[in-house]
C-alpha positions in Angstrom: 149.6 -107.1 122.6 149.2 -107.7 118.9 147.1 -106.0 116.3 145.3 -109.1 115.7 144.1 -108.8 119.4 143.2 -105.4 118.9 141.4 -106.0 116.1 139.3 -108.8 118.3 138.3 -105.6 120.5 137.2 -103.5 118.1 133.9 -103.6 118.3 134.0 -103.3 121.9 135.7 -99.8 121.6 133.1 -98.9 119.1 130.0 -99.6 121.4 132.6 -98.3 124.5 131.0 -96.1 127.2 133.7 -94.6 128.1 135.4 -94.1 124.9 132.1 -93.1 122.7 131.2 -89.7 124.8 132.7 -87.4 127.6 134.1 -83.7 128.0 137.4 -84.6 126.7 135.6 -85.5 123.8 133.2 -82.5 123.0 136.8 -80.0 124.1 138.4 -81.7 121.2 135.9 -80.3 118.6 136.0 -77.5 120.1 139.5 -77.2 119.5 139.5 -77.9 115.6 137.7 -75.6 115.3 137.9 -73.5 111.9 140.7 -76.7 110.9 139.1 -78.2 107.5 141.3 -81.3 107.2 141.9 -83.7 109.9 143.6 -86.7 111.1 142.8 -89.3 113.5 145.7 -90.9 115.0 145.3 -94.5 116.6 141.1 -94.2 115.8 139.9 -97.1 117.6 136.3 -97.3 117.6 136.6 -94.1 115.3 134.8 -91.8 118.2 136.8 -88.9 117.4 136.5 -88.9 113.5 132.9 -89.3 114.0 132.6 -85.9 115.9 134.7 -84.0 113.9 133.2 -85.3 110.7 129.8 -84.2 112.3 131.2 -81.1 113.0 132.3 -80.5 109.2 136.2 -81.4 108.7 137.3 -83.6 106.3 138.9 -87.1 108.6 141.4 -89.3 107.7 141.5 -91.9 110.7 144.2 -94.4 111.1 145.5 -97.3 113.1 148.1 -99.9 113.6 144.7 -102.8 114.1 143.5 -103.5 110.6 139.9 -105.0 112.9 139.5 -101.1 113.5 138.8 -100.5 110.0 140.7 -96.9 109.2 141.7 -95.6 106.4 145.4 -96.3 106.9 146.7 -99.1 108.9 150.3 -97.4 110.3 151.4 -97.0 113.7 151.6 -93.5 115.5 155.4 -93.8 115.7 155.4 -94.0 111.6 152.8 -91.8 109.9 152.7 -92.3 106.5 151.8 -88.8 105.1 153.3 -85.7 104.0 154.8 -83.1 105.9 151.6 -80.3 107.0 149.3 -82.8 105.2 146.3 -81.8 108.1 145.4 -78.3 110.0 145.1 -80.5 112.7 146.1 -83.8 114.0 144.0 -85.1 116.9 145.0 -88.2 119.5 142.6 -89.5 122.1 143.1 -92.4 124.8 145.7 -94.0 122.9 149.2 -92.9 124.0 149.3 -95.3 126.8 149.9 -97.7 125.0 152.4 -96.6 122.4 155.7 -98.1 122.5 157.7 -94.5 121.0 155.4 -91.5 122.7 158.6 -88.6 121.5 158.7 -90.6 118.1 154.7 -90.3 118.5 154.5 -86.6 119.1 157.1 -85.9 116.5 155.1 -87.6 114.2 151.9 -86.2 115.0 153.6 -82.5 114.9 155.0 -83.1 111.3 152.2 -84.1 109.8 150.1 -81.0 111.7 150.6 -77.2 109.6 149.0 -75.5 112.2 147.7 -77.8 115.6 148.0 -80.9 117.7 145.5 -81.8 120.0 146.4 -84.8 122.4 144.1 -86.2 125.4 145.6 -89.4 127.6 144.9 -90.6 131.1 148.0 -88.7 133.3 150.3 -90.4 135.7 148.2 -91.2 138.9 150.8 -92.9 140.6 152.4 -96.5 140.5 149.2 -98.8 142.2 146.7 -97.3 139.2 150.0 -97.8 136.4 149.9 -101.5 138.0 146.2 -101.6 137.7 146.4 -100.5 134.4 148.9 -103.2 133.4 146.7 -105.8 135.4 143.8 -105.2 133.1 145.6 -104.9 130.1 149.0 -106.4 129.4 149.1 -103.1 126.6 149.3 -100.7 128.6 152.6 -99.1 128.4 152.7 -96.2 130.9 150.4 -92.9 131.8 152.7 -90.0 131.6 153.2 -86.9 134.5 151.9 -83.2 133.3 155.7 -82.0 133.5 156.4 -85.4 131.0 153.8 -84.5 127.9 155.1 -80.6 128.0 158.8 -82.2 127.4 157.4 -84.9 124.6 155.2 -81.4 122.9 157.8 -79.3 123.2 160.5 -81.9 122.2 158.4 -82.0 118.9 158.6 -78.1 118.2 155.0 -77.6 119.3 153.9 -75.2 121.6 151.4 -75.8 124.3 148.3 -73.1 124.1 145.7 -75.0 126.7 145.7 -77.5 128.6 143.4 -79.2 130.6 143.2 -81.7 133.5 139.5 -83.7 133.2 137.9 -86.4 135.6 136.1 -89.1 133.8 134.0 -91.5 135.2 132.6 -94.4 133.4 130.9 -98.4 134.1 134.1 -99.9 135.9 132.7 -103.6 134.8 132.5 -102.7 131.4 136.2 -101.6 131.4 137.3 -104.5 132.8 135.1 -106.5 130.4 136.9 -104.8 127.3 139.9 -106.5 128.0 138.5 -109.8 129.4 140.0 -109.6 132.8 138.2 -111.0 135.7 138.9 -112.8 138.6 141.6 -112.8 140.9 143.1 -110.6 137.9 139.8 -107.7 138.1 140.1 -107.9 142.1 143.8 -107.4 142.2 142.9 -104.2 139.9 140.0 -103.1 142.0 142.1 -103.5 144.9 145.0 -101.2 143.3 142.1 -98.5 142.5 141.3 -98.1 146.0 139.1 -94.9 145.9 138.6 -94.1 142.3 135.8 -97.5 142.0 133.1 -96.2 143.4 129.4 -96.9 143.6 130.1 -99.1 139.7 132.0 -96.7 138.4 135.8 -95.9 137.8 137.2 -92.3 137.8 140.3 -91.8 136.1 142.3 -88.2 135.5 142.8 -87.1 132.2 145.1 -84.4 130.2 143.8 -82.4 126.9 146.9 -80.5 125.5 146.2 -78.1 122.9 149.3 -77.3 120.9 150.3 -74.8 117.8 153.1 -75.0 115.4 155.8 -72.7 115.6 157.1 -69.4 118.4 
């Protein structure tokens, strides 16, 4: 999808249930804690940068849509800052759809002097990747547990908590971020099975908390 289309949805992710709140969310400021410089990588509706702001660290968000409206326009594969420019370098709901996820994570840990914190959906098998895709051409792929410890430790980092998370959020409104409907949102309902229930969509998510060097 292009960044022009992305740019179409940002409002959407600003005003996005499911992107806006959750316990992945409130686990990432926890993380940065005692950090005092931060960046936001692939921002979106700025959810993250908005919490850690609150919680007193200087944010630097960016983003490959100029529509989302950070401070840089890059992509995660290419950062354009300085080598341990940031304490901490935070990445939330976005690696799906990268089209580099190592080049990503290398990225992500150059940039960092002391910690990378990284939250995704994980794999939860090959009807929800096809759901995924269904809903949103984007969508690149969910990676396995055993998969993000290879990309974080592929990029020098080393893992100090981690986290598996169930989050639940309006299943229409997911859809309607994307504009599938249809034979397109009941071919994706279908490949959910179980995890639509009673309006809502559960999905399984990974927080990876990871330090620079042995």
């Amino acid at each position: 999808m292009s960044v022009d289309q992305w740019s179409e949805r940002a409002q959407a992710y600003v005003e996005s249930d499911a992107h806006r709140s959750g316990e992945d969310l409130d686990l990432l400021v926890e993380w940065a804690a005692g950090a005092r410089r931060a960046l936001d990588v692939a921002t979106g509706g700025g959810h993250v940068a908005r919490r850690l702001r609150e919680a007193g660290l200087e944010v630097i968000t960016c983003d490959p849509a100029p529509g989302m409206r950070a401070d840089v326009t890059c992509r995660a594969e290419s950062l354009p800052f300085a080598a341990d420019a940031f304490d901490v370098v935070a990445c939330r709901t976005a690696p799906h759809h990268f089209d580099d996820v190592r080049a990503a994570v290398g990225e992500m840990a150059r940039v960092s002097s002391d910690r990378v914190l990284i939250v995704d959906t994980v794999y939860m098998g090959e009807d929800v990747e096809e759901a995924e895709v269904v809903r949103d051409p984007s969508h690149v792929r969910n990676y396995t547990e055993a998969e993000w410890r290879g990309f974080v430790e592929e990029a020098g980092l080393r893992i100090e908590e981690l986290e598996t998370l169930e989050h639940a959020f309006d299943f229409a409104s997911w859809l309607a971020r994307t504009g599938c409907e249809g034979a397109a949102a009941a071919r994706a309902e279908s490949l959910l099975g179980g995890r639509v229930a009673d309006g809502k969509l559960t999905l399984d998510k990974l927080a990876i908390r990871a330090v620079k060097g042995a």
